[in-house]
CHARMM internal coordinates of N, CA and C (Angstrom, degrees):
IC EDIT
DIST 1 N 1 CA 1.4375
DIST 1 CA 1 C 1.5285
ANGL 1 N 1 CA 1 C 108.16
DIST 1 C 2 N 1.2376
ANGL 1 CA 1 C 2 N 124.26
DIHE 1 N 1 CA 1 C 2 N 145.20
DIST 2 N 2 CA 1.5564
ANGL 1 C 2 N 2 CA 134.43
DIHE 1 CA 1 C 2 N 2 CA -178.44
DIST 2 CA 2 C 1.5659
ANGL 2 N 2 CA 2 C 85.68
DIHE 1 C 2 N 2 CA 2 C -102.34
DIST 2 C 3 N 1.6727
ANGL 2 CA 2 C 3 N 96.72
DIHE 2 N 2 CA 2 C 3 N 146.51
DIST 3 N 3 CA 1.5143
ANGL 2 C 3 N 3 CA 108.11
DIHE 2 CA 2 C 3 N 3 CA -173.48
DIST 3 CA 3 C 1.4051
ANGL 3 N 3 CA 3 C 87.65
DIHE 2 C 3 N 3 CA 3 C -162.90
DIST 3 C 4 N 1.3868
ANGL 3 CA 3 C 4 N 113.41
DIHE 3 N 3 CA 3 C 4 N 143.88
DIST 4 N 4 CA 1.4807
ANGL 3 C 4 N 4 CA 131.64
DIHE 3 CA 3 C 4 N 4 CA -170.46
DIST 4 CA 4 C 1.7284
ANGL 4 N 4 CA 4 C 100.18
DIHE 3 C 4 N 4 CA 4 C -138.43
DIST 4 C 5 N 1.3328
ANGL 4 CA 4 C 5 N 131.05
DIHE 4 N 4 CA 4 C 5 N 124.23
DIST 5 N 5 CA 1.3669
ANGL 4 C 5 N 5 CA 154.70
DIHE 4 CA 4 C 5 N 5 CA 171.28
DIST 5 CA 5 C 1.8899
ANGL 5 N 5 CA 5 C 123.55
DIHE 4 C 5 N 5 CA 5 C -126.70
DIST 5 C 6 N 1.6241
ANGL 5 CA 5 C 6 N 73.88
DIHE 5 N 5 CA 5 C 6 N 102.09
DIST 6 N 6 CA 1.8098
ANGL 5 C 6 N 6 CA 103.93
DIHE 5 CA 5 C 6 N 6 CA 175.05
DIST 6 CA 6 C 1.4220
ANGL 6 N 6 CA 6 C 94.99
DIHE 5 C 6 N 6 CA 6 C -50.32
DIST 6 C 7 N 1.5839
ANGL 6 CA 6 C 7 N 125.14
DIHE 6 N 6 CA 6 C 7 N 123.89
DIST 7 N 7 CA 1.2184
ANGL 6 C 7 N 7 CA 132.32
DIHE 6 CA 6 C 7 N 7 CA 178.02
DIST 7 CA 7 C 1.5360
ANGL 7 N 7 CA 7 C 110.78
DIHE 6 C 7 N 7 CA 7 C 115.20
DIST 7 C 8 N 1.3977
ANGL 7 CA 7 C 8 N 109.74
DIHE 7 N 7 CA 7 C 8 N 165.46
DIST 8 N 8 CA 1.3955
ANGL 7 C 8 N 8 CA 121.83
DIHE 7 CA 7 C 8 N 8 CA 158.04
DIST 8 CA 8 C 1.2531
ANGL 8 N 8 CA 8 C 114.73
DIHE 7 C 8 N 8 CA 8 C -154.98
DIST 8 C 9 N 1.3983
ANGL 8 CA 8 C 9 N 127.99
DIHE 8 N 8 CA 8 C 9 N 16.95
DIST 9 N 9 CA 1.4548
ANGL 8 C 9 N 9 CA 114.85
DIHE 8 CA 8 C 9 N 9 CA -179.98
DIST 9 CA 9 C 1.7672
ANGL 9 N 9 CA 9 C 101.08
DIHE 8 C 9 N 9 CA 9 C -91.72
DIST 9 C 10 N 1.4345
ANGL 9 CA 9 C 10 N 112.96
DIHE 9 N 9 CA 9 C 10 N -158.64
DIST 10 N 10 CA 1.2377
ANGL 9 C 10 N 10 CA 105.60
DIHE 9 CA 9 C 10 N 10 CA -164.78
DIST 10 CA 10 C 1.3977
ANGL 10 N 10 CA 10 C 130.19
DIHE 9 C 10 N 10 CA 10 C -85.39
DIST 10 C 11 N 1.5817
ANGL 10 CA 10 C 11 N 123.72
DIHE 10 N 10 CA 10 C 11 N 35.75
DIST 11 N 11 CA 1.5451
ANGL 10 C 11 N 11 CA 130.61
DIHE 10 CA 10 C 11 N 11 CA 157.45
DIST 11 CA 11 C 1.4867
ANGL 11 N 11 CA 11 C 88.43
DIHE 10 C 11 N 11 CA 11 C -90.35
DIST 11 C 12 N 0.9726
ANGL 11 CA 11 C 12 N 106.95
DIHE 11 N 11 CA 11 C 12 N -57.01
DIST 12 N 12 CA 1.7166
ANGL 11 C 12 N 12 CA 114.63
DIHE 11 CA 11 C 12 N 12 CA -154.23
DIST 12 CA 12 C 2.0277
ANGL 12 N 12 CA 12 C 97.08
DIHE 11 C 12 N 12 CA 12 C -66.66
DIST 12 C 13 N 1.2936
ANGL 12 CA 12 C 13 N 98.81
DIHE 12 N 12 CA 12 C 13 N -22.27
DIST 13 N 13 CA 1.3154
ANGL 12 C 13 N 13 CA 80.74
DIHE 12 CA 12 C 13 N 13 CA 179.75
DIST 13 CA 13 C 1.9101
ANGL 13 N 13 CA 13 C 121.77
DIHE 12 C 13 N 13 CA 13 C -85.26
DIST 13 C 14 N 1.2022
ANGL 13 CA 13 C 14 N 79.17
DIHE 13 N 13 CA 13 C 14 N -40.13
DIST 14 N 14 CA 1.7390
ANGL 13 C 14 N 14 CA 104.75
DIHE 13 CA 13 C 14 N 14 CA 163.34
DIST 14 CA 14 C 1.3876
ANGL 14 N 14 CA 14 C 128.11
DIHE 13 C 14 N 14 CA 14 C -53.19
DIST 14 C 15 N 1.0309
ANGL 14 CA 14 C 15 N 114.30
DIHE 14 N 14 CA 14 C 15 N -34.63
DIST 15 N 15 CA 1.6888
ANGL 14 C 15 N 15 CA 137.00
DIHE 14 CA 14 C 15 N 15 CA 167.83
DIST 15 CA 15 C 1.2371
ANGL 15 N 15 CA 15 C 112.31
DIHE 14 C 15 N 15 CA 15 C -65.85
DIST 15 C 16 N 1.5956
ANGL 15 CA 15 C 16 N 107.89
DIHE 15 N 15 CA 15 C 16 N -66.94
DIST 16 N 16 CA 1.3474
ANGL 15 C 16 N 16 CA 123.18
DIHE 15 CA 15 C 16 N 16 CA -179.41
DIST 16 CA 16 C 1.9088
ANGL 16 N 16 CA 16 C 101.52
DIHE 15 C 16 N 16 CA 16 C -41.96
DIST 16 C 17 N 1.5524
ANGL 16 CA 16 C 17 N 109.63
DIHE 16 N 16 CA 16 C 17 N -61.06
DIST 17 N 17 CA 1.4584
ANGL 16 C 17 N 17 CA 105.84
DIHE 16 CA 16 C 17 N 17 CA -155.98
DIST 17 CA 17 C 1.4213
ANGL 17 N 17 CA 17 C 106.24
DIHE 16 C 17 N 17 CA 17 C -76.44
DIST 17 C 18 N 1.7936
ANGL 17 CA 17 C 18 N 118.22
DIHE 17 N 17 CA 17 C 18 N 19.39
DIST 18 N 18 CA 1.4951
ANGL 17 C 18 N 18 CA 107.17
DIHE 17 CA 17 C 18 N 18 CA 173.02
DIST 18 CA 18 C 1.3678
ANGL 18 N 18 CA 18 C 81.85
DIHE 17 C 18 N 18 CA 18 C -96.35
DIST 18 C 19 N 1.0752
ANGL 18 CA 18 C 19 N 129.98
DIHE 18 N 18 CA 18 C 19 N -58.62
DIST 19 N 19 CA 1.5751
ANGL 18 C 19 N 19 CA 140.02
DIHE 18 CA 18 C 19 N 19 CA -147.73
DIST 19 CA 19 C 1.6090
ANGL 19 N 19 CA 19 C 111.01
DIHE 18 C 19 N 19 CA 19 C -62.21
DIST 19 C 20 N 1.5760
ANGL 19 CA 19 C 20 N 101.64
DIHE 19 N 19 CA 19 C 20 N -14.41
DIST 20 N 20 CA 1.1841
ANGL 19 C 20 N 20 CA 99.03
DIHE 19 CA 19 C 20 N 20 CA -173.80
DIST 20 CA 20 C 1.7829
ANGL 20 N 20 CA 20 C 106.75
DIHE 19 C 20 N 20 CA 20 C -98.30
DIST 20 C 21 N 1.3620
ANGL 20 CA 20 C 21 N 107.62
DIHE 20 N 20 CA 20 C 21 N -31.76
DIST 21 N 21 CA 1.7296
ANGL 20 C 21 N 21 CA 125.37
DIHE 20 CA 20 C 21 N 21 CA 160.98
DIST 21 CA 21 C 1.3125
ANGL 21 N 21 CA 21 C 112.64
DIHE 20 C 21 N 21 CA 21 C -47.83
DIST 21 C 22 N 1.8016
ANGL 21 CA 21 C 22 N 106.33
DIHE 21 N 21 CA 21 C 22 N -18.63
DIST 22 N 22 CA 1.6758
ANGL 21 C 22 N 22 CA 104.50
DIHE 21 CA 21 C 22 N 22 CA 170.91
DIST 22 CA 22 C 1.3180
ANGL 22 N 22 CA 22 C 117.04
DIHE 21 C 22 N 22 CA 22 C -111.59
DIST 22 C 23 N 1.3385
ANGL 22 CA 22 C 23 N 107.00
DIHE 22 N 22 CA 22 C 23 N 38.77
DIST 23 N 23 CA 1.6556
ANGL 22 C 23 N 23 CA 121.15
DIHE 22 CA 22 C 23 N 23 CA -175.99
DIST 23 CA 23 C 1.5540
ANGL 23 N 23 CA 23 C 122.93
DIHE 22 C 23 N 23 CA 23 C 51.63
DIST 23 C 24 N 1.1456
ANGL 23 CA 23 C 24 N 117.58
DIHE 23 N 23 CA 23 C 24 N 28.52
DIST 24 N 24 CA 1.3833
ANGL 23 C 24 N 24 CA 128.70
DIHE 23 CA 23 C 24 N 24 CA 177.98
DIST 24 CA 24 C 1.5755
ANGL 24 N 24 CA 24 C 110.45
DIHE 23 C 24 N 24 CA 24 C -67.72
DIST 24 C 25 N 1.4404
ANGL 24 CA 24 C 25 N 134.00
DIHE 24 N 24 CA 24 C 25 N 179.38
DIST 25 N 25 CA 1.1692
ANGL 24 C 25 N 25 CA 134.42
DIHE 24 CA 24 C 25 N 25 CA 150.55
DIST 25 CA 25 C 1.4431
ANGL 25 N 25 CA 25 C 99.26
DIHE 24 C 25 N 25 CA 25 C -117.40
DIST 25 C 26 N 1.6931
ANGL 25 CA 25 C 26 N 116.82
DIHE 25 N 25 CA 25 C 26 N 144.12
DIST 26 N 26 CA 1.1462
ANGL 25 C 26 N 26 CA 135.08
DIHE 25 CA 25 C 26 N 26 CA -175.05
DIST 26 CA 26 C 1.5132
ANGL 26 N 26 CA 26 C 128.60
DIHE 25 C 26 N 26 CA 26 C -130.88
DIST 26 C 27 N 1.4087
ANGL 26 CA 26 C 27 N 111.02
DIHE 26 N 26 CA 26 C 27 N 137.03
DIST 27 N 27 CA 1.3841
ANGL 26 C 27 N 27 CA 101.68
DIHE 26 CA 26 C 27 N 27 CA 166.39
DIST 27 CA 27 C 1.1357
ANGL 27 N 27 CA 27 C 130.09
DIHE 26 C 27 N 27 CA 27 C -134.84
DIST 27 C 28 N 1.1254
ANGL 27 CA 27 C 28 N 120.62
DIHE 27 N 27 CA 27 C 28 N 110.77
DIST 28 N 28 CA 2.1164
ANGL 27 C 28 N 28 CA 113.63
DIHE 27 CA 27 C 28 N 28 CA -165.36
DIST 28 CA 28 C 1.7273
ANGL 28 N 28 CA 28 C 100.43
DIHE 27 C 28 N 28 CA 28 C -75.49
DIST 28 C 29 N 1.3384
ANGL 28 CA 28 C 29 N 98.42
DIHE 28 N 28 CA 28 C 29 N 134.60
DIST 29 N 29 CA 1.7050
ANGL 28 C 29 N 29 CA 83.96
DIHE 28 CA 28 C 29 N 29 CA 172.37
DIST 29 CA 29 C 1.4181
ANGL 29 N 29 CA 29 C 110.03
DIHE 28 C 29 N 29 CA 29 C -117.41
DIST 29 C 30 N 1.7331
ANGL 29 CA 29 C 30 N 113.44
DIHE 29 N 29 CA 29 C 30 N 152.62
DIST 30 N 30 CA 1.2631
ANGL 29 C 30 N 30 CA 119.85
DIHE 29 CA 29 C 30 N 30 CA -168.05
DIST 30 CA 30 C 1.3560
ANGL 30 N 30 CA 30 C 121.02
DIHE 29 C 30 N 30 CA 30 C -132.74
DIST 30 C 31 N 1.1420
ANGL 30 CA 30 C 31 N 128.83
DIHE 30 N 30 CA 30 C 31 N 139.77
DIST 31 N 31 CA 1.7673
ANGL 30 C 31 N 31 CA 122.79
DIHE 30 CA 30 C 31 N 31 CA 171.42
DIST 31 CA 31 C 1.7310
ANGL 31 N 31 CA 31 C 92.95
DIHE 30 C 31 N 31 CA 31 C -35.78
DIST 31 C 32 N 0.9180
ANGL 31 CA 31 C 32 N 129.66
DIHE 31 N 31 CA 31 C 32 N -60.04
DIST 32 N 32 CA 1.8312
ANGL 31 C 32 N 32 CA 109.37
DIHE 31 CA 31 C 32 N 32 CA -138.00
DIST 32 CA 32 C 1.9846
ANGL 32 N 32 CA 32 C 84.13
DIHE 31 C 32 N 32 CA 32 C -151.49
DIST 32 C 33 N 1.5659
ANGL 32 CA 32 C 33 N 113.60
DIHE 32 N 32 CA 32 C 33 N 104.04
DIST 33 N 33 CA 1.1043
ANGL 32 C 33 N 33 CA 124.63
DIHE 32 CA 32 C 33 N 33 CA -179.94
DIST 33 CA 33 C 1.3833
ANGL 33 N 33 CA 33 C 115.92
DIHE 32 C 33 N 33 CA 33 C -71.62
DIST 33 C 34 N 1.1521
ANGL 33 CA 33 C 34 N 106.33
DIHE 33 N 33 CA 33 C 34 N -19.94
DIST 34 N 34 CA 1.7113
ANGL 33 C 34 N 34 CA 133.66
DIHE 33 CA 33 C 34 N 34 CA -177.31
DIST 34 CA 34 C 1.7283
ANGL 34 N 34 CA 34 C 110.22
DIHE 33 C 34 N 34 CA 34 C -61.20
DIST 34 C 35 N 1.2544
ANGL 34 CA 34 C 35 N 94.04
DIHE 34 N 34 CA 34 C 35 N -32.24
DIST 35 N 35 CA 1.2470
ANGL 34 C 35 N 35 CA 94.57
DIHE 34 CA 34 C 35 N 35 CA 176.75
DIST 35 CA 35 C 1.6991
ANGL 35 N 35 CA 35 C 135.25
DIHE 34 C 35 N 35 CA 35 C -107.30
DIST 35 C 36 N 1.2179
ANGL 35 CA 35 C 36 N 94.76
DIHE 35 N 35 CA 35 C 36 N 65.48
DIST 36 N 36 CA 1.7295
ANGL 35 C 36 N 36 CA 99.86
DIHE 35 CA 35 C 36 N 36 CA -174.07
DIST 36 CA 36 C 1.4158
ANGL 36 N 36 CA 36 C 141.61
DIHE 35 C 36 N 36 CA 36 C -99.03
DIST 36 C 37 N 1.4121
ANGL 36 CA 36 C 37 N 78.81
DIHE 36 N 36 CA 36 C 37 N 17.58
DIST 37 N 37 CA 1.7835
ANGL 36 C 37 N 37 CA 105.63
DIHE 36 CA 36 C 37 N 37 CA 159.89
DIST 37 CA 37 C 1.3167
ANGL 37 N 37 CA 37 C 141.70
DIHE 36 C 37 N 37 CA 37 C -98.52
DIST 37 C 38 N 1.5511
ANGL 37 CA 37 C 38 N 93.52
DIHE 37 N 37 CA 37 C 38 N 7.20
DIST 38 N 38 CA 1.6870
ANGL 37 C 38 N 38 CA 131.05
DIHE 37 CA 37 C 38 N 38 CA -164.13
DIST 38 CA 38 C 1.3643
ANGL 38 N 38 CA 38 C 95.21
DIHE 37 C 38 N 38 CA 38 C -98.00
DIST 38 C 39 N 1.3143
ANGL 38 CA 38 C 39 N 109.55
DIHE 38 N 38 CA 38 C 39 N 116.88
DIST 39 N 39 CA 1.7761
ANGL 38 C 39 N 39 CA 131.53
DIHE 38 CA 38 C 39 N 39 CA 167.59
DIST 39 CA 39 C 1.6198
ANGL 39 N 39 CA 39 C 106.60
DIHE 38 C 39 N 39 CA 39 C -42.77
DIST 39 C 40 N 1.5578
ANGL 39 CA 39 C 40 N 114.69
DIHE 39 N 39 CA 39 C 40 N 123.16
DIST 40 N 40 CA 1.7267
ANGL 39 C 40 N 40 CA 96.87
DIHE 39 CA 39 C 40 N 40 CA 177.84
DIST 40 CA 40 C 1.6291
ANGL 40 N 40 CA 40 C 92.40
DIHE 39 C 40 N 40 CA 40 C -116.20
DIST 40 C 41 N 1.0835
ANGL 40 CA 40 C 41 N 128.07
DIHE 40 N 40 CA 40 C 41 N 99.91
DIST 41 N 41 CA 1.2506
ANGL 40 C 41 N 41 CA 149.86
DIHE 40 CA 40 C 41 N 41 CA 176.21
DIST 41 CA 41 C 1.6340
ANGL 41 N 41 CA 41 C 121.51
DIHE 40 C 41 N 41 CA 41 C 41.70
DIST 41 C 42 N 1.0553
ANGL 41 CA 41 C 42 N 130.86
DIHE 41 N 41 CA 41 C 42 N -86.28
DIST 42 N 42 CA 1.5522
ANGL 41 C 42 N 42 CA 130.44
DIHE 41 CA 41 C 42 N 42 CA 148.82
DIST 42 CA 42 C 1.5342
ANGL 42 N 42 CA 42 C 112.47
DIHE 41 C 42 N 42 CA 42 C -94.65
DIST 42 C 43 N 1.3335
ANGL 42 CA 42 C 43 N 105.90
DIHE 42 N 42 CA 42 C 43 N -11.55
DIST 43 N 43 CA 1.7439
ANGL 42 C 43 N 43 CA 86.11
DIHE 42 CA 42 C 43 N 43 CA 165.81
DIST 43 CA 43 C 1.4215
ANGL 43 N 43 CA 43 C 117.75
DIHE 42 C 43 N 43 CA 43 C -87.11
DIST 43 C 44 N 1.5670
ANGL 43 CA 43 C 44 N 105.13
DIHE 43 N 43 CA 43 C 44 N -158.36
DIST 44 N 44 CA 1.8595
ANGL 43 C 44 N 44 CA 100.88
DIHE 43 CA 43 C 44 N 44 CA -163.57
DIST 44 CA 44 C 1.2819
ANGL 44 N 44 CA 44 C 85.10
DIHE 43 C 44 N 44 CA 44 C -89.35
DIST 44 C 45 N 1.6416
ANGL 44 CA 44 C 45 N 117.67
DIHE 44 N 44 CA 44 C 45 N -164.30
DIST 45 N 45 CA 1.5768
ANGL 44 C 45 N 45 CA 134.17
DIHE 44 CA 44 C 45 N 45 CA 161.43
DIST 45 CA 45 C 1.3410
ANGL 45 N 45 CA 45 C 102.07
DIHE 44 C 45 N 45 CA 45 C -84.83
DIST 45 C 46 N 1.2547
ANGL 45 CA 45 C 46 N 117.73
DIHE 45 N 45 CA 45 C 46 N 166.28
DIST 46 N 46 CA 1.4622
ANGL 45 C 46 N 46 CA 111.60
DIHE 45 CA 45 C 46 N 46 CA -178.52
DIST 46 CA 46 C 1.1982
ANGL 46 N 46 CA 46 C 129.43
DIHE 45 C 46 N 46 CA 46 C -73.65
DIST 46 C 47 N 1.0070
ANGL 46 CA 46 C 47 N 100.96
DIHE 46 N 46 CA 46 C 47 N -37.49
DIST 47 N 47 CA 1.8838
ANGL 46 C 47 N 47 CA 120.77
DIHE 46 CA 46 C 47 N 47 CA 159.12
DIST 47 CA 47 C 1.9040
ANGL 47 N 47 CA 47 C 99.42
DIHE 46 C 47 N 47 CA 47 C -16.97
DIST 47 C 48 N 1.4120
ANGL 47 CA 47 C 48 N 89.96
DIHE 47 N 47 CA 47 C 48 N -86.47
DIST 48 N 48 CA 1.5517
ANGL 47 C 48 N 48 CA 110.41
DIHE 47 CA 47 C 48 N 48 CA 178.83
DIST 48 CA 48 C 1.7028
ANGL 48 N 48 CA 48 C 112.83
DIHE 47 C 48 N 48 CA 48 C -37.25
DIST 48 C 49 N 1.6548
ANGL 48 CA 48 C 49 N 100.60
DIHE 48 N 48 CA 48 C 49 N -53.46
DIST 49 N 49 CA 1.6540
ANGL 48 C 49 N 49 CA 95.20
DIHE 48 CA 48 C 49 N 49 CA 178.70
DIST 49 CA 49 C 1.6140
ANGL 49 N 49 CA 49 C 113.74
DIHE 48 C 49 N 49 CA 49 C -42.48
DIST 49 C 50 N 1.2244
ANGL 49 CA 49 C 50 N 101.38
DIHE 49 N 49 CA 49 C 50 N -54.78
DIST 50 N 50 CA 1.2788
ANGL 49 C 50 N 50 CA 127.65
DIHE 49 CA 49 C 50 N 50 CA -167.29
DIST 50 CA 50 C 1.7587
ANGL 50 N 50 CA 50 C 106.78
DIHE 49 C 50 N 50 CA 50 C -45.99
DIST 50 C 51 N 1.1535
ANGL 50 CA 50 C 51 N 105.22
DIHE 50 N 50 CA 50 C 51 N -55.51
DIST 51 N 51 CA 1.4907
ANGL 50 C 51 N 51 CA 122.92
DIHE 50 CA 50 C 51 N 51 CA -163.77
DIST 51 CA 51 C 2.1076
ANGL 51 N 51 CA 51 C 106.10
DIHE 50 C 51 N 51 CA 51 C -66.76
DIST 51 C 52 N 1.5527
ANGL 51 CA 51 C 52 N 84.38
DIHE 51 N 51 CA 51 C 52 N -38.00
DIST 52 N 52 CA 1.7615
ANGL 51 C 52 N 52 CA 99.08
DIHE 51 CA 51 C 52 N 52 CA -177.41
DIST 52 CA 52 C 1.1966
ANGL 52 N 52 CA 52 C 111.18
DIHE 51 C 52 N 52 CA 52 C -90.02
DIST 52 C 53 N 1.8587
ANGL 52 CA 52 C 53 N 118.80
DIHE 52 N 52 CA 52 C 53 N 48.43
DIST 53 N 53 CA 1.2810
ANGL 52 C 53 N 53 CA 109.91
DIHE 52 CA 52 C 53 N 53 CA -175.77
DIST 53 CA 53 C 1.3510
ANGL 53 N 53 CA 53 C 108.43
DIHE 52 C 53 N 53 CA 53 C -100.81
DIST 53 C 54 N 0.9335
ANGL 53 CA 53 C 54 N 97.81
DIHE 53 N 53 CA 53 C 54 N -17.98
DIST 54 N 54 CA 2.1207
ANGL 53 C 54 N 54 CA 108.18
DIHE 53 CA 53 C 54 N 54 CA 177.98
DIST 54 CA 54 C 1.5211
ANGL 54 N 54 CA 54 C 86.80
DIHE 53 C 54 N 54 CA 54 C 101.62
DIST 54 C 55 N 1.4647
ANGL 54 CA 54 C 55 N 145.39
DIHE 54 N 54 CA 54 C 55 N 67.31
DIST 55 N 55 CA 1.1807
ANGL 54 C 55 N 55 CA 127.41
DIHE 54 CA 54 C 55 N 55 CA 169.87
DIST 55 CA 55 C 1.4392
ANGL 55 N 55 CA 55 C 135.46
DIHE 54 C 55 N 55 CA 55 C 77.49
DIST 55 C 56 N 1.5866
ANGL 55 CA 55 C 56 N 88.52
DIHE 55 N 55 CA 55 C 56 N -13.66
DIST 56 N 56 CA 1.6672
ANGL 55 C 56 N 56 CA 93.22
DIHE 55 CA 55 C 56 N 56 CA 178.63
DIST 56 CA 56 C 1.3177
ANGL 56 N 56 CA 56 C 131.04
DIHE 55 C 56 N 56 CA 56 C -99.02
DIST 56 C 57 N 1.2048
ANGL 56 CA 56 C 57 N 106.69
DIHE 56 N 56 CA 56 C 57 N 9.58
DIST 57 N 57 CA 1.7368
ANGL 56 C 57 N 57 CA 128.71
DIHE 56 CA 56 C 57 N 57 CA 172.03
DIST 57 CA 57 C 1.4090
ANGL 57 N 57 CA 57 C 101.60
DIHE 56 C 57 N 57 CA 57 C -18.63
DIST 57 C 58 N 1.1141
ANGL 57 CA 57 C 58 N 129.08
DIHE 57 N 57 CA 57 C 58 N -73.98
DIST 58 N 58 CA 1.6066
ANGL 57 C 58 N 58 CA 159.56
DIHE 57 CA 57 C 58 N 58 CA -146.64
DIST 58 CA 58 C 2.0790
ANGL 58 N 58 CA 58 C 76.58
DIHE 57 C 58 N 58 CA 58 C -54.15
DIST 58 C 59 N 0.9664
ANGL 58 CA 58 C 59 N 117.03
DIHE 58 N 58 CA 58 C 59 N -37.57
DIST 59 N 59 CA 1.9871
ANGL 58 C 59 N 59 CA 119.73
DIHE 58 CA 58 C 59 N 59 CA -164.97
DIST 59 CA 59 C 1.3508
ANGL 59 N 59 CA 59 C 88.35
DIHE 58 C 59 N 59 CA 59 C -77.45
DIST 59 C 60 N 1.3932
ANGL 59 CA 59 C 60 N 110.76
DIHE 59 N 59 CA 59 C 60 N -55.57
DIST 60 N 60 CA 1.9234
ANGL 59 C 60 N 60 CA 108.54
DIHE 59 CA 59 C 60 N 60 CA -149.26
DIST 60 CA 60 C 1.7776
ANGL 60 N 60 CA 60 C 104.02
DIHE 59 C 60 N 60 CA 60 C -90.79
DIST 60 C 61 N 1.6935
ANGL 60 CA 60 C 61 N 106.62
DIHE 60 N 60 CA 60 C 61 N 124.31
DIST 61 N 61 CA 1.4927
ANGL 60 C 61 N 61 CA 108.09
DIHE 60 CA 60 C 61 N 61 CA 170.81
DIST 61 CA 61 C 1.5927
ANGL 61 N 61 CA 61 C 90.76
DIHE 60 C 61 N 61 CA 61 C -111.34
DIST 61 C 62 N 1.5786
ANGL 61 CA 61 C 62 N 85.54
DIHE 61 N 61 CA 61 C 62 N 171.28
DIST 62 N 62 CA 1.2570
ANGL 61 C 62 N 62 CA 105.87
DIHE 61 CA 61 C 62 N 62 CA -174.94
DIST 62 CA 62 C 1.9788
ANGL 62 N 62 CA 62 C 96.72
DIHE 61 C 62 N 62 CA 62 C -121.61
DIST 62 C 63 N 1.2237
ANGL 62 CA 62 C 63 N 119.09
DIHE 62 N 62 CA 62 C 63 N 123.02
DIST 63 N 63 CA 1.2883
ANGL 62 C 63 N 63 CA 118.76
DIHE 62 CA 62 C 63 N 63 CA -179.53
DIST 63 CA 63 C 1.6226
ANGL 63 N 63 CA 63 C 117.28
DIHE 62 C 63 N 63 CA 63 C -148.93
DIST 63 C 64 N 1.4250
ANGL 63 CA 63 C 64 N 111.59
DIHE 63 N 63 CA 63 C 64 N 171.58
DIST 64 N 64 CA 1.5029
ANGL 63 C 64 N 64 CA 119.39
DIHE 63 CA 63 C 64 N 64 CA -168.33
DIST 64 CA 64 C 1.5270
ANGL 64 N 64 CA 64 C 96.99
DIHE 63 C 64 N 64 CA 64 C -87.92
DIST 64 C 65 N 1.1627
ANGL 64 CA 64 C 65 N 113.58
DIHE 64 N 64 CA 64 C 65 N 173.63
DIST 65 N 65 CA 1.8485
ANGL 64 C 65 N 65 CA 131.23
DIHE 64 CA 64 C 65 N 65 CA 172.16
DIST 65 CA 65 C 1.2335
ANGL 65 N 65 CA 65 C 112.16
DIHE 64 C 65 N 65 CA 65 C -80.23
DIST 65 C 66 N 1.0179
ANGL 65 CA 65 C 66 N 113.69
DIHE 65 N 65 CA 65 C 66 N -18.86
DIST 66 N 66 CA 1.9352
ANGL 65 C 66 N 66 CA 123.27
DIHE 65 CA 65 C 66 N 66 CA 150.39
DIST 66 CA 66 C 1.4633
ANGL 66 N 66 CA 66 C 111.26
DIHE 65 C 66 N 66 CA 66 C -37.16
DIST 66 C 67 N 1.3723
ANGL 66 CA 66 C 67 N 111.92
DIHE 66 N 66 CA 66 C 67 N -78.01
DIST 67 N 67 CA 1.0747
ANGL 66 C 67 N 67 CA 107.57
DIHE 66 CA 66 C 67 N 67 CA -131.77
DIST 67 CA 67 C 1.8272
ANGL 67 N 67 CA 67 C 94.27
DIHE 66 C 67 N 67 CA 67 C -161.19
END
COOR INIT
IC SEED 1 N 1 CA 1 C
IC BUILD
């Protein structure tokens, strides 16, 4: 299933990495994708989300509310 989640701090990140453990494709969306080295409060940067997916990177994008 394709699934898209307004946000990226740490619900959206937390959510994302169950949904993605259930073979989903994902996309967190963000003001400014550019920036994913930027601390999102107690969660990681996205970078990090990204990296701690167990392999499933290739599922999870990171994108704007655009598009």
């Amino acid at each position: 299933m394709k699934i898209g989640i307004i946000g990226s701090g740490v619900v959206a990140q937390t959510l994302g990495s169950r949904l993605l453990g259930q073979g989903n494709d994902l996309m967190l969306g963000t003001r400014d994708p550019n920036k994913l080295d930027d601390k999102k409060m107690f969660g990681a940067t996205l970078r990090e989300w990204k990296s701690q997916t167990d392999g499933q990177a290739q599922n999870a994008k990171v994108g704007t509310f655009k598009g």
